[in-house]
C-alpha positions in Angstrom: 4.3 15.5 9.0 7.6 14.7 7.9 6.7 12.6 4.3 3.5 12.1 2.2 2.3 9.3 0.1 -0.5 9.5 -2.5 -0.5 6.6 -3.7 -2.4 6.4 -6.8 -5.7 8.2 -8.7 -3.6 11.7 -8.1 -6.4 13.8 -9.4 -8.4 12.6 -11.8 -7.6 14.9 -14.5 -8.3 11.9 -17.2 -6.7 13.5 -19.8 -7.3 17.8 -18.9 -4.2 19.3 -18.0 -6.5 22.4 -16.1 -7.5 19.9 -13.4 -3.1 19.0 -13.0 -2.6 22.6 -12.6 -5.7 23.2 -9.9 -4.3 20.0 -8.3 -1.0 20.8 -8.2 -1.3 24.5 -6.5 -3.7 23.3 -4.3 -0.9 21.0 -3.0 2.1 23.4 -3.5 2.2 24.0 0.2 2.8 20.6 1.1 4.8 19.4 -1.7 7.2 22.4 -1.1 8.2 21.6 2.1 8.3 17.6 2.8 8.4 14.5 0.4 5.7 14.5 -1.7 5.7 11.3 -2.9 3.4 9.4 -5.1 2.2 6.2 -7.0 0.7 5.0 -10.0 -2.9 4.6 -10.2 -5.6 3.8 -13.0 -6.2 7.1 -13.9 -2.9 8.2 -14.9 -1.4 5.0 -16.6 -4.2 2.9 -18.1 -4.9 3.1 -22.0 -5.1 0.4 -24.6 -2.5 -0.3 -26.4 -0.4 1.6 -23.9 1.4 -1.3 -22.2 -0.2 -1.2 -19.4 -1.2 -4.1 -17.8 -4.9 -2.7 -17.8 -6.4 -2.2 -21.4 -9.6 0.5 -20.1 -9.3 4.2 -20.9 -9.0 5.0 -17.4 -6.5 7.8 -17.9 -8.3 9.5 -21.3 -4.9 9.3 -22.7 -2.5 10.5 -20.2 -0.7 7.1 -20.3 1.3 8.5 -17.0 3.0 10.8 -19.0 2.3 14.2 -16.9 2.1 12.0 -13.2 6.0 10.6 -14.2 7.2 14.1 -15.6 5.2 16.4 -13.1 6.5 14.1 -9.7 10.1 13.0 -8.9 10.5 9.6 -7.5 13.7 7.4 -7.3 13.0 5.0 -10.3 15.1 4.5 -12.4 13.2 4.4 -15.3 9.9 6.4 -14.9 8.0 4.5 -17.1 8.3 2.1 -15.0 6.8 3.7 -11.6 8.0 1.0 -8.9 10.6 2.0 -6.3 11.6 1.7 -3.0 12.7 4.5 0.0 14.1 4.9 3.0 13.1 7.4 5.1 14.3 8.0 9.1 13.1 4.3 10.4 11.2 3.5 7.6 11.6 1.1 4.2 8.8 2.0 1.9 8.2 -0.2 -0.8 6.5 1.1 -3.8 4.1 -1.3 -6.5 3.2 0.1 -10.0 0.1 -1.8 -10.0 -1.0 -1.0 -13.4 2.0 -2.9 -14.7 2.5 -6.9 -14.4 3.4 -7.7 -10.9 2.9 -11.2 -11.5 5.6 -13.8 -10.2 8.9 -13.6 -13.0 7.9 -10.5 -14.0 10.7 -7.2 -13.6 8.4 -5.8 -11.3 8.3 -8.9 -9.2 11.8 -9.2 -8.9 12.0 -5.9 -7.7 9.5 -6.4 -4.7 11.4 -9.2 -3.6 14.7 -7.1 -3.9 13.0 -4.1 -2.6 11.7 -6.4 0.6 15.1 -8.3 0.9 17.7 -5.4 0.9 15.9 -3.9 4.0 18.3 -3.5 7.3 15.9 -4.1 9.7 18.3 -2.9 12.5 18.6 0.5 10.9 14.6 0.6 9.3 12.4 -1.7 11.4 9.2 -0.6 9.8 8.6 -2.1 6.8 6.0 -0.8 5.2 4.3 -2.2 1.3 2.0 0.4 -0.9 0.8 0.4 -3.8 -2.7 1.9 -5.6 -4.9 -1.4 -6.7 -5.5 -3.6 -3.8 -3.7 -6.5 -4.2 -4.2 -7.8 -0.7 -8.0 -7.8 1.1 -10.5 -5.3 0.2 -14.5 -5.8 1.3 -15.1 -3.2 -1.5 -18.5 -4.5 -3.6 -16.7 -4.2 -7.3 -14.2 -6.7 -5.2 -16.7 -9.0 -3.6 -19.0 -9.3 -6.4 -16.4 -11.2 -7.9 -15.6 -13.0 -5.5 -11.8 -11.7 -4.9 -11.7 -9.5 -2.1 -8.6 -7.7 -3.7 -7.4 -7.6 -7.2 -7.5 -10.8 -9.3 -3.6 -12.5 -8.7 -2.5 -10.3 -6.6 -2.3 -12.1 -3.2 -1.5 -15.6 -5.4 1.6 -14.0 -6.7 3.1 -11.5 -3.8 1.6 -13.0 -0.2 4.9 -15.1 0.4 6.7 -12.5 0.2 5.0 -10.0 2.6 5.0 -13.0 4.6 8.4 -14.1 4.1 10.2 -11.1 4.5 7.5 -9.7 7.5 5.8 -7.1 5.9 4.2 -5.0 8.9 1.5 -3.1 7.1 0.7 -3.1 3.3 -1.3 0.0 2.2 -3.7 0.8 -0.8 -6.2 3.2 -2.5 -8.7 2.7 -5.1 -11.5 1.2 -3.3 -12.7 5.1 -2.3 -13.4 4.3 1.8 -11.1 2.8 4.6 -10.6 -0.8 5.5 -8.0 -2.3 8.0 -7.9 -6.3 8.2 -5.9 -8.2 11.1 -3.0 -9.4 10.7 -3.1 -11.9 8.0 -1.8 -14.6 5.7 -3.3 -17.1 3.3 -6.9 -15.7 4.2 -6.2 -16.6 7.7 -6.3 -13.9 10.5 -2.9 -14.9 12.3 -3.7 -12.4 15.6 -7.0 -11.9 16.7 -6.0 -9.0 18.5 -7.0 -5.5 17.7 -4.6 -2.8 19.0 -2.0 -3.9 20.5 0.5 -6.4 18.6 3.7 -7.5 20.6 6.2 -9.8 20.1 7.4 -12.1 16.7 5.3 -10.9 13.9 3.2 -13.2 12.2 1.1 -11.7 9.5 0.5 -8.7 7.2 -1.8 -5.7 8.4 -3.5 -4.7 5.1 -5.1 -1.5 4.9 -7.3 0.6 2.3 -7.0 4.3 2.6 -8.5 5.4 -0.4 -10.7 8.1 0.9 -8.9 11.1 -0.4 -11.1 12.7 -2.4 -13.5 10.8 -5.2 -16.5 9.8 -4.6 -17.2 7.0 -1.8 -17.3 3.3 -2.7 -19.5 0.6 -1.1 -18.8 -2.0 1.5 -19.9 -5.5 0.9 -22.8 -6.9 3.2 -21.0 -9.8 2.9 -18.9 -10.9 6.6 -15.4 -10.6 5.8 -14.0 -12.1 9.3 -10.2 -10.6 8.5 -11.9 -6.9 8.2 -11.5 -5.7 11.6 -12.4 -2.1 11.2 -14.8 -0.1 7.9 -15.2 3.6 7.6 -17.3 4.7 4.7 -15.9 8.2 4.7 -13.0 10.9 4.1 -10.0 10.4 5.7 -6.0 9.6 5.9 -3.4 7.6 7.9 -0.8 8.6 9.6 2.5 6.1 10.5 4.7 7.4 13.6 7.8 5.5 14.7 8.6 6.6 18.0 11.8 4.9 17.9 12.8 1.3 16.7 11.0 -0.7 18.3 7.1 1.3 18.7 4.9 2.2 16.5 2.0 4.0 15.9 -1.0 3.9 12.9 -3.9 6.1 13.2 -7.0 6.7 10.8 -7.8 9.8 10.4 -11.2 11.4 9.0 -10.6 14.3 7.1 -13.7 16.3 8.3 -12.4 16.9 11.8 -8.9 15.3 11.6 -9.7 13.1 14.9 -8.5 9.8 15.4 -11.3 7.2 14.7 -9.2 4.0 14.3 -5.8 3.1 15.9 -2.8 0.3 16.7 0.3 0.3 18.1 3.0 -2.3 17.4 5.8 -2.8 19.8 8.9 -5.5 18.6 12.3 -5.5 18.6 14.9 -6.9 15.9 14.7 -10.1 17.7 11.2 -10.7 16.7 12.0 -10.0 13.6 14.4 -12.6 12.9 12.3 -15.0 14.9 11.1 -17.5 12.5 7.0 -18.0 11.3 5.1 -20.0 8.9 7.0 -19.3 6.0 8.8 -16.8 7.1 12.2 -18.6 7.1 13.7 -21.1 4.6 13.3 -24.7 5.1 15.8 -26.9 6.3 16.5 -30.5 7.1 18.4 -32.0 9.5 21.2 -32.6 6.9 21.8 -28.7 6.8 
């Protein structure tokens, strides 16, 4: 493993710095040795009256104090925990979900920037993560509402994934793993399953929030985009083999086997290749 993301809910310390110092020597080994990066969830940043955009007492009062002193990332202001990074063929673009991400917001502007600056000739993979799921989600506190993510989150930042082709946008806090087809506007733009070739066309969302916490329900609902559920521990893993292959696997953490997969093959040429929405309108007069 050459780079790790936890991306949110770190360890649920809500406010006891004994449970940061367990967490953090438990991970030591890994943090010591490759990118250990991280995001902001719930449980570190949300307090009333804390400016976050959340008013619970999620984090008993941390208000992500100790996750943005304890962690380096490349923000430049930590209080503020969005960023982007490259790393070999990949642009990793990195949502603070427990601050506004609303269209005209900072944060918004610097998704789009963040999506926009990407040299997809020198990083092809283009990957979205953030902690709250703001795409698709079949996750009951998410269904009962009738959202299937969180509440403005597609609204404000689908056109974007779309518009800039997003390949895969990852989240956590639904505790359990979800991947959806590709998809835009609620609409599964590829039926296929495994093996996506050629001009890209939609967003693969996934939830991979089965780190640690304790499990969340599915929805009995039929979510048609939701291609594959796993009500268990596990991880993913993202290999680029080289610029135009790529490789996701699901992981369970119990035996470390593979128990979902895809592969994407494309080369810059489907990438400039214009979709639905994907490109900026013109008329015949430009």
């Amino acid at each position: 493993i050459d780079i790790a993301f936890l991306i949110g809910d770190i360890c649920y310390a809500n406010g006891y710095l004994s449970q940061w110092d367990q967490f953090t020597a438990q991970v030591e080994p890994i943090a010591s040795t490759v990118p250990f990066m991280i995001a902001s969830g719930n449980h570190e940043r949300d307090w009333p009256g804390s400016g976050s955009f959340y008013g619970n007492k999620d984090s008993g009062g941390e208000c992500g104090v100790l996750a943005e002193t304890m962690f380096y990332v490349p923000t430049e202001n930590r209080a503020k925990f969005w960023y982007s990074t490259d790393y070999g063929m990949f642009r990793f673009c990195v949502a603070d979900t427990e601050h506004d991400w609303r269209e005209g917001t900072e944060q918004y502007q610097f998704i789009e920037h963040c999506l926009a600056s990407v040299d997809r000739q020198k990083q092809p993979w283009l990957i979205f993560l953030a902690h709250r799921v703001l795409g698709y989600s079949s996750a009951t506190f998410y269904a009962d509402t009738g959202s299937f993510g969180e509440p403005m989150g597609r609204e404000s930042l689908q056109k974007l994934w779309q518009k800039y082709k997003v390949d895969i946008a990852i989240y956590g806090h639904a505790h359990h793993y979800e991947r959806t087809c590709p998809i835009y506007q609620n609409i599964c733009t590829n039926k296929e399953k495994q093996h996506y070739k050629g001009a890209m066309n939609g967003t693969i969302h996934v939830v991979a929030g089965g780190g640690g916490a304790g499990l969340a329900e599915f929805t009995t609902l039929n979510t048609k985009w939701s291609f594959f559920k796993d009500y268990d521990y596990g991880f993913v893993k993202l290999t680029a083999f080289d610029h135009s292959s790529l490789l996701f696997e699901y992981k369970k953490s119990s035996d470390g086997k593979v128990y979902d997969s895809f592969t994407i093959s494309r080369d810059y040429r489907d990438i400039l290749a214009c979709t639905v929405d994907s490109c900026p309108s013109t008329t015949l007069a430009s």
